[in-house]
C-alpha positions as semicolon CSV with decimal commas, in nm:
position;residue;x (nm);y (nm);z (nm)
1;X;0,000;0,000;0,000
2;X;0,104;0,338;-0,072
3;X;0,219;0,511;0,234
4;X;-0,011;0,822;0,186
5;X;-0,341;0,585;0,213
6;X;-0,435;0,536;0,552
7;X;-0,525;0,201;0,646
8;X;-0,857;0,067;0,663
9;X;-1,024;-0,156;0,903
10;X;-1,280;-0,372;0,949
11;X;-1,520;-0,057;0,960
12;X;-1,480;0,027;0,588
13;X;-1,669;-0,340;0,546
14;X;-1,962;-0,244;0,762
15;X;-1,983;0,049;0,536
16;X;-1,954;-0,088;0,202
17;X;-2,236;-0,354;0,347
18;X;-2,469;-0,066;0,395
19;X;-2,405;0,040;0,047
20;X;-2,455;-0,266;-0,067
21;X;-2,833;-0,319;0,134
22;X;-2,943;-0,026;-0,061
23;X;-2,811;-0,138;-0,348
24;X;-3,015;-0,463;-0,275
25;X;-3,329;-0,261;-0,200
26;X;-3,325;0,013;-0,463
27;X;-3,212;-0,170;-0,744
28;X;-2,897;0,101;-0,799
29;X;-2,616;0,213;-0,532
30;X;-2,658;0,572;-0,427
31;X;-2,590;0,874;-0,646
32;X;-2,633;0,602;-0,989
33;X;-2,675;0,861;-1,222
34;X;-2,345;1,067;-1,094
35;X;-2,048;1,005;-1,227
36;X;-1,865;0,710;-1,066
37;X;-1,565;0,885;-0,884
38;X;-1,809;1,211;-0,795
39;X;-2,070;0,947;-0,665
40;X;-1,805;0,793;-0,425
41;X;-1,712;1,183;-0,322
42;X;-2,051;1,223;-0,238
43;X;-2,103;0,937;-0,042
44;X;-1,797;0,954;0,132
45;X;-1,851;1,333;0,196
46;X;-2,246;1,402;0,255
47;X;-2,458;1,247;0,538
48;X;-2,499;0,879;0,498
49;X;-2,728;0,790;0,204
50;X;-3,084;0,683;0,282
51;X;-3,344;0,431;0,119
52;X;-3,514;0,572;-0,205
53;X;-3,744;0,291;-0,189
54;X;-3,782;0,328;0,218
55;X;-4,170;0,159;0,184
56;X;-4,010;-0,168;0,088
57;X;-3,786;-0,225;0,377
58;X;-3,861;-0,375;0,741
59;X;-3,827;-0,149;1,026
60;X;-3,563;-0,402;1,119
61;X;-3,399;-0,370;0,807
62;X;-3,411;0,011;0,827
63;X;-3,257;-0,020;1,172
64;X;-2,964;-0,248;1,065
65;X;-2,869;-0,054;0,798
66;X;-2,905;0,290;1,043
67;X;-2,645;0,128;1,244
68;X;-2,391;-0,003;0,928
69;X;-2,419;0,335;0,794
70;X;-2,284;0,530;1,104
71;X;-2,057;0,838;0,960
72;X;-1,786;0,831;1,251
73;X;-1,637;0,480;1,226
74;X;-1,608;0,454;1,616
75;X;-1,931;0,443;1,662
76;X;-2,018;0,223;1,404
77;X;-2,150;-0,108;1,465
78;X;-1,903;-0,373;1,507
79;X;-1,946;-0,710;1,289
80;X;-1,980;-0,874;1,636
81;X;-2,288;-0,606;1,729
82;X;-2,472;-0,671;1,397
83;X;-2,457;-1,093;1,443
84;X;-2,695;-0,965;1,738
85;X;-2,915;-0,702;1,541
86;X;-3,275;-0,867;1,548
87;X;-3,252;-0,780;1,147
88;X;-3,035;-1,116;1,155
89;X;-3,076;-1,281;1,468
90;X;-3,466;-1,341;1,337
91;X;-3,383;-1,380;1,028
92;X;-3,520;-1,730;0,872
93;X;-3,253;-2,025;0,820
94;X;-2,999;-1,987;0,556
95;X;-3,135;-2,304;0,387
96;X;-3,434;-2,130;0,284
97;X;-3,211;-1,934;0,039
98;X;-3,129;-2,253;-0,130
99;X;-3,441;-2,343;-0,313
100;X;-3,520;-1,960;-0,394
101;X;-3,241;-1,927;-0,582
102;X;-3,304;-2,281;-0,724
103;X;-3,667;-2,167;-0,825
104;X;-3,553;-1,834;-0,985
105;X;-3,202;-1,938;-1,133
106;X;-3,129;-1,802;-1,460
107;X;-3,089;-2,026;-1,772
């Protein structure tokens, strides 16, 4: 790594996740129609990026991401913290996953 980049922990992950959830939800990451190194200014400089389609997520998906998508990386939460969030602890059994994506594969 170059010596001018600081290095980047674990946090950066729990951030890209969050990206990634409303990528998941929206259908696009945030700031899609920018241009690609302006949309990663914006996201890394303006408050955290919300839901554009907030009516078709879960409170407890809107509270997971809230705490993924924490500005200050101190007080995001840890990957430890979010194994607890009730977004995943109630989540249903990762074998359901298996025959979704069995029913809807692409041929």
């Amino acid at each position: 790594f170059p010596r001018s980049l600081p290095v980047m922990g674990f946090q950066v992950d729990i951030w890209s996740l969050g990206i990634m959830v409303i990528e998941m939800v929206d259908g696009e990451p945030p700031y899609f129609n920018e241009p690609p190194l302006k949309a990663m200014k914006m996201i890394r400089d303006n408050l955290p990026p919300k839901l554009k389609n907030s009516q078709k997520a879960t409170p407890l998906l809107k509270g997971f991401l809230d705490r993924l998508l924490v500005r200050d990386p101190s007080q995001r939460a840890t990957a430890s913290e979010l194994l607890k969030h009730p977004f995943l602890t109630k989540a249903t059994a990762p074998s359901c996953i298996v025959s979704l994506m069995r029913t809807n594969r692409v041929k």
